[in-house]
Structures are given as structure tokens and as C-alpha cells.
N, C-alpha and C positions, 0 to 999 in steps of 0.2 A: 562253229558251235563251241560256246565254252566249257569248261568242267563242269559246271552245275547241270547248265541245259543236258551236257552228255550223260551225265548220273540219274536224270531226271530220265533219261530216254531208257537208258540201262533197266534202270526199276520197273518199267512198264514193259521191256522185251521179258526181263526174266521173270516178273509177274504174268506174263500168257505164255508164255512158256510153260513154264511150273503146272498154268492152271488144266491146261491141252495134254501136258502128261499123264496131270491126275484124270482126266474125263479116257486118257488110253486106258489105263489102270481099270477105273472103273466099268468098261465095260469088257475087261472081259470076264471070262465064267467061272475061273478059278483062279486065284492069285496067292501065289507063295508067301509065308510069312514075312519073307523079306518085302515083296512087294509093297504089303499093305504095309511095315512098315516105312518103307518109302514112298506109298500113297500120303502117308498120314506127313512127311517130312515137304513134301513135295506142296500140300494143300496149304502149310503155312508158310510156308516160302514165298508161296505166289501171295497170300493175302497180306502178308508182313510188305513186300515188294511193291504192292497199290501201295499199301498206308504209306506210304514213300513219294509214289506220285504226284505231284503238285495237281492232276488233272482228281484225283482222287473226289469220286463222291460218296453218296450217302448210298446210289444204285450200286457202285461197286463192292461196297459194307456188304451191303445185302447178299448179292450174289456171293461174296467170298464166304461171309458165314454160311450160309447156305450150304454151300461146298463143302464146308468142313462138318456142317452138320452129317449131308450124306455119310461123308470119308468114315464118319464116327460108326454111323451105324451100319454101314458094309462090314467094319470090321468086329462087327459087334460091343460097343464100346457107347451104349446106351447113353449114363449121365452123359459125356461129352458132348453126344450128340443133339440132346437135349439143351445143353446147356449151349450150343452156339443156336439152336434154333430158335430160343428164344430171343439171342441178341438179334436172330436176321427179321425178328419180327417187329422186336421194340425199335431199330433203325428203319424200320420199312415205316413203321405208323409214324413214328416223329417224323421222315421227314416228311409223310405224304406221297409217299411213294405210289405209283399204279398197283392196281389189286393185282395185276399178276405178281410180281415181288412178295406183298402181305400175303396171297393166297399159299405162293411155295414157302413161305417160312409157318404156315400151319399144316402144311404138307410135311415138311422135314419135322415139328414137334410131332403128328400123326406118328410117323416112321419111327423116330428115336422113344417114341411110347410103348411102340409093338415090343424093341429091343429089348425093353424095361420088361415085357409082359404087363402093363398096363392096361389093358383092352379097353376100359372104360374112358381114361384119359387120349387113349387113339382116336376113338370114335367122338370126342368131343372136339380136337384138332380138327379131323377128319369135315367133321360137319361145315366148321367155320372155314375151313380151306374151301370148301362148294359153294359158300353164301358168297365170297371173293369172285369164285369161276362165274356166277352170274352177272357179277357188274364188270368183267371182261368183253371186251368190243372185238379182238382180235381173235379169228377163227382159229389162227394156229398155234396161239399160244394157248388155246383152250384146248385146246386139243391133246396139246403137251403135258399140261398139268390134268386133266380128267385121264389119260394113261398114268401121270404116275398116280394119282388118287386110287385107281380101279387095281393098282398092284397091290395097293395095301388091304392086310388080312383085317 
């Protein structure tokens, strides 16, 4: 393997790495302010680390903002979170991504709406993330996204 190939492989360990951390982080039930903010150091590390990858897509965009959408609004940090939800949305339509992708990037605006106190703009996320959940073909990712839909207030 030469140096590029190795740097190349590096970038994608430390990117699932980073990313596996933040999903530890994330679920548990309280998190020190240290944590979060090393949730929040850990979620760009790992999507800074894709954008490195030569294998790099428009899917893994998606999932990383996504990420960082959540990150944003665990720790109550609304615009941010908003503001990558929308990028995980506009990368999911351009490229044509599958509706599960498009559906959790109005899933994550929903969410980072709530943070805002928005209620209006949640439930309008909210809607269009369901209109997604019905052109899903896959039981379990519907499943996934209709539990985090049903969390939101």
C-alpha cells in the first residue's frame, strides 16, 4: 500500500470511528458538558474525514450532516442544527438519493424546529418526512424513521 492509498484508508478508519463514538455519545441519557462538547468535535472529525475519502459520496454527505444535524439538537443548539439539516436535504435531492436519506433530513429540520420552538415549521418538516416514509419499500428502515418521527413533539 502506498502513502496516499494508506491516508486514504486512514480517513475512512478515523471517519467510522469518530462516527460510532458520536452514536455512543448519543445514546446515552445524560451527557456531561464535556461530552457534548466532544460529541459535537467528534461528529465533524468524522464528516471532515469522509470529505477526504476518495470513496466519498453524495450518501455519506447526507448521513454526516444528518449527524451533525442531530449532534446539534441533543445539545440544544437549534440554528446549527437546522442549518446542516437543510444541507443533508439539498445533497439528498440533488443527488437523488433514496427517500429514506430525503425523508431523515426532514426528520432532522422537524427536530432542530422543535429546538427553535418553532411548532409550525416542525410540523411542516414533519409532514414531508411521512410523504418520504410512504415511497419507502424497506420494512426496517421505515420502521426507524416512523420511531424517530413519533418522538417528535
Amino acid at each position: 500500500m502506498n502513502e496516499t492509498e494508506a491516508a486514504v484508508s486512514s480517513h475512512k478508519q478515523i471517519a467510522a470511528t469518530c462516527f460510532n463514538q458520536v452514536w455512543d455519545l448519543l445514546e446515552k441519557e445524560v451527557r456531561t458538558p464535556e461530552e457534548q462538547e466532544n460529541m459535537i468535535h467528534l461528529c465533524h472529525s468524522s464528516f471532515w474525514h469522509w470529505t477526504q475519502a476518495e470513496e466519498c459520496t453524495e450518501q455519506n454527505l447526507s448521513i454526516g450532516y444528518w449527524q451533525l444535524s442531530r449532534v446539534y439538537a441533543v445539545v440544544g443548539q437549534g440554528e446549527n442544527s437546522l442549518n446542516y439539516a437543510k444541507r443533508c436535504i439539498a445533497v439528498s435531492e440533488e443527488a437523488g438519493l433514496a427517500p429514506f436519506y430525503i425523508g431523515y433530513g426532514y426528520e432532522a429540520a422537524a427536530r432542530a424546529c422543535n429546538v427553535l420552538g418553532q411548532s409550525t415549521e416542525s410540523r411542516r418538516f414533519k409532514e414531508v418526512a411521512y410523504e418520504y416514509l410512504e415511497k419507502m419499500t424497506d420494512e426496517g428502515s421505515k420502521k426507524l424513521l416512523v420511531s424517530d418521527l413519533e418522538g417528535l413533539q
